[in-house]
N, C-alpha and C positions, 0 to 999 in steps of 0.2 A: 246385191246389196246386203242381203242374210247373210251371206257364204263370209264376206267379210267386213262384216258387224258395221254397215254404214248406219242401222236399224236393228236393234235387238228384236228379237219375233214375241211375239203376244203370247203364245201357246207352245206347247212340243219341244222339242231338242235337235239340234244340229250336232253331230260330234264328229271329230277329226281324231282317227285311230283311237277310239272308245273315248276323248274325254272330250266333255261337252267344251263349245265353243267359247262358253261365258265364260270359263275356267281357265283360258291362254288368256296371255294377256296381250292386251291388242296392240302394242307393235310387234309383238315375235309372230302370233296369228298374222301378221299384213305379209311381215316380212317373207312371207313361205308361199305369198299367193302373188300372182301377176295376173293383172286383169288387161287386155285389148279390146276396146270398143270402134266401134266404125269410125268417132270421131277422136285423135290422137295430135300432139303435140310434137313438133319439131325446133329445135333450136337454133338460133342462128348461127351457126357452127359450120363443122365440117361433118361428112356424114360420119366419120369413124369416129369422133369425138360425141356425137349425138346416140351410135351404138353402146357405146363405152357408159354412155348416162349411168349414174347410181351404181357400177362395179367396179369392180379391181384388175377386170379382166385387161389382157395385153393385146396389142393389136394382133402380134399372129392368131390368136386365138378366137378374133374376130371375124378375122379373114378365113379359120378353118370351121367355123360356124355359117359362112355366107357358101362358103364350099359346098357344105352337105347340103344347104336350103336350095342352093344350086341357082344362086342370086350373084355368085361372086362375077361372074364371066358378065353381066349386064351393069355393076358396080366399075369395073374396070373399062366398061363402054364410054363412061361418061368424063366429061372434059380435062376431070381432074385427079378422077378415079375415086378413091375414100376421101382426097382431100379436099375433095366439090363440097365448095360453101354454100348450105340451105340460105335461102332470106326468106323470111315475114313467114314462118311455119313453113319451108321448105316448097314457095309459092311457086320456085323456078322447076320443080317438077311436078307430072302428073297425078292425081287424086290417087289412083291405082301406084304411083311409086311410091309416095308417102304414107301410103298404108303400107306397101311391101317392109319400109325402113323401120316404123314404129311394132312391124311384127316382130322383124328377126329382136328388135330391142328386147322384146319382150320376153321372147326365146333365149336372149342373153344373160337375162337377169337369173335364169335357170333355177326357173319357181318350183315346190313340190306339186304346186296346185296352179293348172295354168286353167284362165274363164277367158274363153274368144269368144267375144259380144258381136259378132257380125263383120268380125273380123278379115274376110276376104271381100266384102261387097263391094269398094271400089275397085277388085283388081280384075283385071280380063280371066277371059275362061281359062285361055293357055297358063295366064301367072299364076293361077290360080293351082292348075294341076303341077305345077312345077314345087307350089309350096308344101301343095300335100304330100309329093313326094318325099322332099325332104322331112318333114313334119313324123312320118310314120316312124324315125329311129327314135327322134327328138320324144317326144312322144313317152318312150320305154317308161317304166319306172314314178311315171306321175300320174297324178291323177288331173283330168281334161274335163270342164263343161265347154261345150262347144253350141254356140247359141246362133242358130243358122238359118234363111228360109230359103237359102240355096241348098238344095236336099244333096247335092253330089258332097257339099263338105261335112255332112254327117254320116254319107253312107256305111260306113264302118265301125262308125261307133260300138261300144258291146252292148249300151240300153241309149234307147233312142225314146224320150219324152214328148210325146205332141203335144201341143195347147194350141184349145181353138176360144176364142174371148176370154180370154184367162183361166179358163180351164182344162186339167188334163182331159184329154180323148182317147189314148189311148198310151200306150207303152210293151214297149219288145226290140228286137234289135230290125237292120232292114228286112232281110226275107220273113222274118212271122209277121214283121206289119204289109208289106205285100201280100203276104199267102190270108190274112184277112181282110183285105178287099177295103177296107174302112176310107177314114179322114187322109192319114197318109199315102194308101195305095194311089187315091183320086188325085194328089196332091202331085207323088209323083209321075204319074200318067200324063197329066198335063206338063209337066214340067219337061221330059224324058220323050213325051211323043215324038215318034219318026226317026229317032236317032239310037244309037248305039252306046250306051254306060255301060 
């Protein structure tokens, strides 16, 4: 909400490449961010007219976008492929699809500044690992908050933020929050027990 002034902050500075936040003016500031939150909007459309939302971008370009997120081969599964019309926020698919569609959207809009708000929680473990793969090229060149308490979709971050009742706890990337045993390590432990990451 700070990051893109839905609330100016009381105190301090926010700055984006040295100049303060309050200083852009805020539609070019919006314009440069894309925000994903666990709950997302789907149109009644078709799905590639629903990717397309707010660009200019061209279908093949869509289609080489679902490519890399490596979404495309499960897009072409379905009855009608990109031209599969959503209803009522895209109700004829799964919680986990509709979150899959309004990501790569978001991915589309090809923000400077991309904020995932819990952005994979509805999807399975497997979709999950398929997005992050594509996500790591996606990714290059911007700048990521990634707001998760699925610890496998931050593990690579380069500063990992913990907050325990609204406050920081601690901060470092994964192995220094590992190799200090803290709020995270306990966190992942329990999460990660018995298994292999």
């Amino acid at each position: 909400n700070l990051i893109d002034r839905f609330y100016d902050i009381d105190s301090g500075n926010i700055f984006l490449d040295n100049i303060d936040i309050r200083d852009i003016k805020l539609k070019s500031l919006r314009k440069q961010i894309a925000i994903m939150q666990q709950e997302n909007y789907l149109f009644s459309t078709s799905i590639m007219r629903n990717l397309q939302y707010g660009t200019n971008i061209t279908e093949r370009e869509v289609i080489k976008i679902c490519k890399k997120l490596k979404v495309h081969d499960w897009i072409m599964g379905l009855e009608n492929a990109y031209d599969t019309k959503l209803n009522g926020n895209g109700k004829n698919l799964s919680d986990g699809e509709r979150q899959v569609l309004c990501y790569i959207r978001t991915i589309i809009s090809n923000p400077k500044i991309l904020i995932l708000d819990e952005a994979t929680s509805s999807v399975d473990t497997r979709t999950e690992v398929l997005i992050q793969k594509g996500m790591e090229k996606l990714m290059e060149g911007r700048t990521s908050f990634v707001i998760a308490h699925r610890l496998s979709t931050i593990r690579d971050a380069n500063t990992i933020i913990v907050m325990k009742d609204g406050d920081i706890v601690e901060i470092g990337n994964h192995d220094e929050l590992l190799e200090k045993g803290g709020f995270y390590a306990s966190l992942y432990q329990s999460q990660f027990e018995g298994s292999e990451i």
